[in-house]
C-alpha positions in Angstrom: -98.0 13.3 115.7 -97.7 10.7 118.8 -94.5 12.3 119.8 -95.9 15.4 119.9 -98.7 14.9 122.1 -96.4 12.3 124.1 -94.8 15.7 124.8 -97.8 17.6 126.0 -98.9 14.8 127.8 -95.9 14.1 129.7 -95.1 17.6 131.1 -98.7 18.3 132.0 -99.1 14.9 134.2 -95.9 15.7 135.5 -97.9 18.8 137.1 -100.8 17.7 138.0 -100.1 14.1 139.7 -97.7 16.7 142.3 -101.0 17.8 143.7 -102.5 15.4 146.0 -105.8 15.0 146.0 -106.6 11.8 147.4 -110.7 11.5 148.7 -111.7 10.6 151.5 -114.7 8.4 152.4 -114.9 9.4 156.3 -115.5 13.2 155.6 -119.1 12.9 154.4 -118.9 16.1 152.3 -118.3 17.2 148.4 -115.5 17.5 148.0 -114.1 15.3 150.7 -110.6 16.9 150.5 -109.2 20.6 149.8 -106.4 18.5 147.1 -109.5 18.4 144.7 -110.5 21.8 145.1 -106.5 22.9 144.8 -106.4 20.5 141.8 -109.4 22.2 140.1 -108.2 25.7 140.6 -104.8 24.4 138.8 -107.2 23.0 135.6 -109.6 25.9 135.9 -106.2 28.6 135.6 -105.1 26.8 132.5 -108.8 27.1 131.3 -108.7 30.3 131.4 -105.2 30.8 129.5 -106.7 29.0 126.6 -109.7 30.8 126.5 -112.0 28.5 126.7 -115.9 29.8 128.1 -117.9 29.8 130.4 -115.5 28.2 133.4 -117.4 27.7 136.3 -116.0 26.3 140.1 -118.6 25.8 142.3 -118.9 24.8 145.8 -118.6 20.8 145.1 -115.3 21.5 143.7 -117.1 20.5 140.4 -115.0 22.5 137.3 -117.1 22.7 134.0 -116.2 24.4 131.1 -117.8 24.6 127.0 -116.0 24.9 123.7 -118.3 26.5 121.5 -118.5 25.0 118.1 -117.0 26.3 114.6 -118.8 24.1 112.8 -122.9 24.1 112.5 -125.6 21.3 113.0 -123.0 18.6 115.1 -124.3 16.9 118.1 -122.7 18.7 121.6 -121.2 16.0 123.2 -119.2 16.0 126.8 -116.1 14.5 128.9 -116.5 14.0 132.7 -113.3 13.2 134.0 -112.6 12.8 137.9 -109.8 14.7 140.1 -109.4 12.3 143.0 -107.0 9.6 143.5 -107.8 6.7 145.4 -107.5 6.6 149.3 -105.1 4.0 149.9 -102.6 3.3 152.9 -99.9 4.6 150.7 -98.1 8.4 150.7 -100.7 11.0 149.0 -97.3 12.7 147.7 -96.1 11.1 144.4 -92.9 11.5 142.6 -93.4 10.3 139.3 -90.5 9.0 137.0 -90.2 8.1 133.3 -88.3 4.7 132.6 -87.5 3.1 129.2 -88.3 0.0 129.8 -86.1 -2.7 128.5 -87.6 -5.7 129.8 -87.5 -7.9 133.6 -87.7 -6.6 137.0 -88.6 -2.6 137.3 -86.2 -1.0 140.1 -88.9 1.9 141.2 -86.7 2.8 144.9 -83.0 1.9 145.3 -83.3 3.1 148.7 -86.1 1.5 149.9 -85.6 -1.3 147.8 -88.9 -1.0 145.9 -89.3 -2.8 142.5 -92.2 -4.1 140.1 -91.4 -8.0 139.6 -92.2 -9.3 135.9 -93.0 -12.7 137.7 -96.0 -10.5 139.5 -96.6 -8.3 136.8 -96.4 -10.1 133.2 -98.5 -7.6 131.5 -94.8 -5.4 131.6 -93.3 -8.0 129.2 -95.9 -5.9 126.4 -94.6 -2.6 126.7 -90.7 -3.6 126.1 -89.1 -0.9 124.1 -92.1 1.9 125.7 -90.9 4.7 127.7 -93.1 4.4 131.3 -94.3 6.6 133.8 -94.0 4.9 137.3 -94.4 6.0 141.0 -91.1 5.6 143.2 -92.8 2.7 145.2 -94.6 4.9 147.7 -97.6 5.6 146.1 -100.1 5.3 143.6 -99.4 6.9 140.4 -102.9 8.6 140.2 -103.2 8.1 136.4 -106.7 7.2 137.6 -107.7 9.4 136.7 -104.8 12.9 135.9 -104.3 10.8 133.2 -107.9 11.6 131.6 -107.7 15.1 133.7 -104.7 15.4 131.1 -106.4 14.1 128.1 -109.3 16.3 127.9 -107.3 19.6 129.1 -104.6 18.6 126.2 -107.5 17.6 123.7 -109.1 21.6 124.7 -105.9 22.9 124.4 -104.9 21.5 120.6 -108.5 22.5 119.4 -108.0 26.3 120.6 -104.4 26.0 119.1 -105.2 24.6 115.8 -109.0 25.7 114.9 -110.1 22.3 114.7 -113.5 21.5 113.7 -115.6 20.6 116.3 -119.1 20.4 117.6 -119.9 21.9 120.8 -117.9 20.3 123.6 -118.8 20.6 127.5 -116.3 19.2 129.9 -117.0 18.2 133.5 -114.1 17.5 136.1 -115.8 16.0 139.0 -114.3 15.3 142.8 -115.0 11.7 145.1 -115.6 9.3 141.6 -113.3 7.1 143.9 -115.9 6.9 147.2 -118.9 6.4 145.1 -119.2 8.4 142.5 -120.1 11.4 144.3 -119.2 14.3 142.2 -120.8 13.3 138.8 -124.0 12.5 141.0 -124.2 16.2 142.0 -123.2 17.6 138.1 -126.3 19.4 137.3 -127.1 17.8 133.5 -130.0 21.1 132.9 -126.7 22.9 132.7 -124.4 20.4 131.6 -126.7 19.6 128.8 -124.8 17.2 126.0 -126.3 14.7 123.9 -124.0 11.9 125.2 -120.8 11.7 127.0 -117.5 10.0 127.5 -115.3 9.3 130.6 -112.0 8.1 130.1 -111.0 6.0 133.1 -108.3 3.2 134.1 -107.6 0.3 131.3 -105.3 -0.9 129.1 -104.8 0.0 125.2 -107.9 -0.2 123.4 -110.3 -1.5 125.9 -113.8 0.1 125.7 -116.4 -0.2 128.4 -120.4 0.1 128.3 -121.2 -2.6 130.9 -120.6 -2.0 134.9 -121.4 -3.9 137.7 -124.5 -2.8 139.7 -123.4 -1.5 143.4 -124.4 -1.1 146.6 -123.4 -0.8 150.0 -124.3 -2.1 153.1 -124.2 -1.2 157.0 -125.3 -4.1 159.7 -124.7 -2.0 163.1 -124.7 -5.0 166.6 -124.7 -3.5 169.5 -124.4 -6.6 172.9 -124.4 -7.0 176.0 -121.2 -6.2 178.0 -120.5 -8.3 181.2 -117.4 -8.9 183.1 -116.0 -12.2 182.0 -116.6 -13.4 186.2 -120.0 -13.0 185.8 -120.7 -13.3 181.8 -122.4 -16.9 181.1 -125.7 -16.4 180.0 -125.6 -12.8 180.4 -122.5 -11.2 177.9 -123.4 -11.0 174.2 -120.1 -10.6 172.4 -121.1 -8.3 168.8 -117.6 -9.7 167.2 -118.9 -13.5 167.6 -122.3 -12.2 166.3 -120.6 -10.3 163.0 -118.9 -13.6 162.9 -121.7 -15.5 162.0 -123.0 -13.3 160.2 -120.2 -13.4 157.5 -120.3 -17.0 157.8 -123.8 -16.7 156.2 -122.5 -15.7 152.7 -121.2 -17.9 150.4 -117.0 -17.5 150.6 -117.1 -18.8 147.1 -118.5 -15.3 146.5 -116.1 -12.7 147.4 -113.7 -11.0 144.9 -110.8 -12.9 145.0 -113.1 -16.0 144.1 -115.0 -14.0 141.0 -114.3 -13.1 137.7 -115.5 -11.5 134.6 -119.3 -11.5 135.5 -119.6 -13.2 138.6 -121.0 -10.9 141.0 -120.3 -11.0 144.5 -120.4 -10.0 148.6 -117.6 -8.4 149.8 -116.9 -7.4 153.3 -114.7 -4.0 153.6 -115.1 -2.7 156.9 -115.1 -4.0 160.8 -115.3 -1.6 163.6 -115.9 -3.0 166.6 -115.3 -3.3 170.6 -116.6 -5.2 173.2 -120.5 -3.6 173.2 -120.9 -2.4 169.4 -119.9 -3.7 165.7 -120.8 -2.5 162.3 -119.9 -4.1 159.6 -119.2 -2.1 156.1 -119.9 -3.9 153.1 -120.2 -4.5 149.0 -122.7 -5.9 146.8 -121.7 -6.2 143.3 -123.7 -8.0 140.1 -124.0 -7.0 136.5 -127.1 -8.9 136.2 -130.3 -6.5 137.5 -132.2 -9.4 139.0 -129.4 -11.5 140.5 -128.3 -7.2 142.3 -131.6 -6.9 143.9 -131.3 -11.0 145.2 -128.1 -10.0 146.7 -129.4 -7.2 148.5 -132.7 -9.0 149.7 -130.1 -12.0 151.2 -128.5 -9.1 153.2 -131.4 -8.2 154.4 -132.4 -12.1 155.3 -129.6 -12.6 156.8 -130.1 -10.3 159.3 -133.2 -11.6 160.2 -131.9 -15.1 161.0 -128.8 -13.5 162.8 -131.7 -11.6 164.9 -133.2 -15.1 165.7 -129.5 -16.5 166.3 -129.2 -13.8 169.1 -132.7 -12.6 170.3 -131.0 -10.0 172.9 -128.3 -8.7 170.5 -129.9 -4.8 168.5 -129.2 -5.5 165.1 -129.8 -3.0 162.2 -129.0 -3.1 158.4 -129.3 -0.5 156.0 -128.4 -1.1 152.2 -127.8 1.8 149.8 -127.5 2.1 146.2 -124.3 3.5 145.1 -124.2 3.0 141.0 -126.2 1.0 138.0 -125.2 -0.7 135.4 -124.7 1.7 132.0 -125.6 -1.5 129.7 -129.1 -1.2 131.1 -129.3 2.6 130.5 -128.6 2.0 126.7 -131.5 3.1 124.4 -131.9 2.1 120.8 -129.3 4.7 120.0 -125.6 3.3 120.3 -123.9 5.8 118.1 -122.2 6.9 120.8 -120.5 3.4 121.7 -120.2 2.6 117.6 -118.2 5.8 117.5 -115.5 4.3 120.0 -114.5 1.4 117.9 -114.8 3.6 114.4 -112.3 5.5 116.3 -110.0 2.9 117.3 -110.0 1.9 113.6 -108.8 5.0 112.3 -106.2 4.7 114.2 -105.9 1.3 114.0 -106.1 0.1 118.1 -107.5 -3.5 118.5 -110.3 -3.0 120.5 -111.0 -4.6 124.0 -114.4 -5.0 124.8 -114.9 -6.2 128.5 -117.4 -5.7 131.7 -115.7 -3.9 134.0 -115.8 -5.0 137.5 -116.5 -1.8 138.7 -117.9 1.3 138.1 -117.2 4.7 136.1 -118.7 8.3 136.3 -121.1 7.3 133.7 -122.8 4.3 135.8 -124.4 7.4 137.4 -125.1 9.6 134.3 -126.3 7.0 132.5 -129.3 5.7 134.6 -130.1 9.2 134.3 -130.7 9.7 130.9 -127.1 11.1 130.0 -125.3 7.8 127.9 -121.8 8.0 129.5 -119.5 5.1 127.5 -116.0 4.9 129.0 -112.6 4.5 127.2 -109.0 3.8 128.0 -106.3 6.0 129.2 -103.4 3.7 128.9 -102.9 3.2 132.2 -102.2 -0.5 134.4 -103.0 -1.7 137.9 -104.5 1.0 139.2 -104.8 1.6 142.9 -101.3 0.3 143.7 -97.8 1.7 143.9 -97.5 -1.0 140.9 -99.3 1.7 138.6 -98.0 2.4 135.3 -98.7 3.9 132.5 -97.0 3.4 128.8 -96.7 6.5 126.8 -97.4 5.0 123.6 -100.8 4.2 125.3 -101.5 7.6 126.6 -101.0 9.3 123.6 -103.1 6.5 121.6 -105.8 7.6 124.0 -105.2 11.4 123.0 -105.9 10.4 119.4 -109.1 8.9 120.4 -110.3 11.7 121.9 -109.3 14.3 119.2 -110.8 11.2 116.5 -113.9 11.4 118.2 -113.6 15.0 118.3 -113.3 14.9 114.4 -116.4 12.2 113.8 -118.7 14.1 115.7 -117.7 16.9 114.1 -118.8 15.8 110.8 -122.4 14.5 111.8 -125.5 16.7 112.2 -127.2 16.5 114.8 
């Protein structure tokens, strides 16, 4: 059965990482880029072949679709799945490739010279003998997330095909997941009304995810005082040197590259500056609700000092809340998350249970009321040209989704 739906899997990612639909955090609106909308117009076509109802595109680029059930009294359950790739300073174009890997180095470009080193990436050394969909070195892959985008449409696709038992199924395929969560925040849950929902997003084999970090972002805007160097002591006020020290107030123990697992932490992003204004772009991150909100009081404080640092520099900071945590959205009912691992047994996956140190769609369903666990699609370092993703893996993460299919299937709402 893997090899069949390695098969359906294959062709259809083929398809739909061609389109490019990269977001883009500068645009300000939903969707941010007309690749989404493109994207969802290819999913929404395919929809409509299989006849699934009541397909709807609106404006947001936001594609939702429902399978009614053929079996009474099961809970209605959804998928929300994002369209957009990451905005990296890589090509938006990818040319995927399928390599049976064998072991050491991974030649991605002979013309540009482009490989994946097993010294840099050991994780390779597990999927020896696994046919692998790479980029050619240029780009991301976009398996985060056309990978899910492929799982659900496949998963719709076998249930028409078959007459599968099933509950009520809604799917939602959302744009801008990748510049904070901006689709799934705008998904309208008095029409997209499930019991609970899934995303499937990023991660290895088996690895199941209920806890994010809290996020936020912050903005500190400096504007000087210019002067011509001749003539600037006592009178120029450099915003660079005051930004400066205003980084310097943050613990550099606490960025990302110092953190793991549940170590939250500040993370500068963005500078953009001349010689009269600065802002300064930044990330808070923290699993732990209390230790979130001290992180974005010290950003706050901080500015305050930096104001009495440089009483004649105009200094403004604005924090905003971008995602929660799901683990703190979780009720007394965890059927939803038990189902995951009965799942993976069935099918026998070791399970990976981890924080992520991140966020999915579902940090933002779930602080609204809508449970939203997240599991794997199979795919590796995401966000780079290194991106991979094992068959085995993404078929294994097909079965999930048609197991869970089947589970919910059997119990009454």
């Amino acid at each position: 059965m893997l090899d069949q739906y390695k098969s359906l899997l294959r062709e259809r990612f083929f398809r739909y990482v061609q389109i490019a639909s990269e977001s883009d955090p500068k645009v300000g609106v939903v969707p941010s880029s007309e690749g989404q909308r493109d994207f969802a117009k290819a999913v929404k076509a395919e929809l409509e072949d299989f006849g699934v109802e009541d397909i709807e595109l609106n404006e947001h680029a936001i594609l939702t679709c429902r399978l009614p059930a053929n079996v009474e009294g099961a809970p209605t359950v959804g998928w929300v799945v994002h369209m957009d790739t990451v905005p990296v300073n890589l090509s938006p174009n990818v040319h995927p490739q399928m390599i049976r890997y064998e072991g050491g180095d991974v030649l991605l470009n002979k013309e540009k010279n482009i490989s994946i080193l097993l010294s840099e990436h050991p994780e390779l050394a597990d999927y020896v003998g696994d046919d692998i969909i790479f980029t050619d070195g240029t780009s991301v892959l976009g398996a985060d997330n056309k990978a899910a985008v492929t799982n659900v449409v496949t998963m719709l696709e076998i249930l028409k095909a078959e007459n599968r038992p099933h509950g009520e199924i809604r799917v939602a395929f959302v744009p801008d997941e990748e510049i904070g969560l901006c689709g799934s925040k705008l998904l309208d849950l008095e029409k997209f009304k499930v019991d609970f929902a899934y995303t499937i997003d990023c991660c290895a084999l088996g690895e199941i995810i209920y806890e994010t970090f809290n996020a936020a972002s912050f903005f500190v805007d400096i504007e000087g005082v210019t002067a011509h160097p001749m003539s600037a002591k006592g009178v120029l006020v450099n915003p660079l040197l005051v930004a400066t020290d205003y980084i310097r107030m943050f613990d550099r123990l606490e960025t990302p590259e110092n953190t793991e697992e549940k170590e939250g932490y500040w993370w500068f992003t963005d500078c953009e500056a001349n010689a009269s204004t600065c802002r300064l772009i930044g990330n808070i991150r923290d699993h732990n609700k209390a230790r979130y909100e001290e992180r974005k009081a010290a950003v706050i404080a901080n500015a305050e000092k930096l104001r009495e640092m440089h009483p004649r520099a105009k200094i403004t900071v604005r924090v905003e809340d971008v995602y929660a945590n799901i683990a703190d959205s979780i009720g007394e009912n965890r059927w939803p998350i038990d189902l995951l691992y009965e799942a993976a047994d069935i099918l026998n996956i070791k399970t990976i249970t981890k924080p992520m140190r991140g966020g999915t769609d579902g940090s933002a369903l779930s602080v609204k009321g809508l449970l939203t666990p997240n599991y794997f699609t199979g795919a590796l370092n995401f966000h780079s040209y290194a991106e991979f993703l094992p068959m085995e893996s993404f078929a294994k993460s097909l079965a999930m989704t048609l197991t869970l299919v089947d589970l919910i299937a059997k119990k009454k709402a």
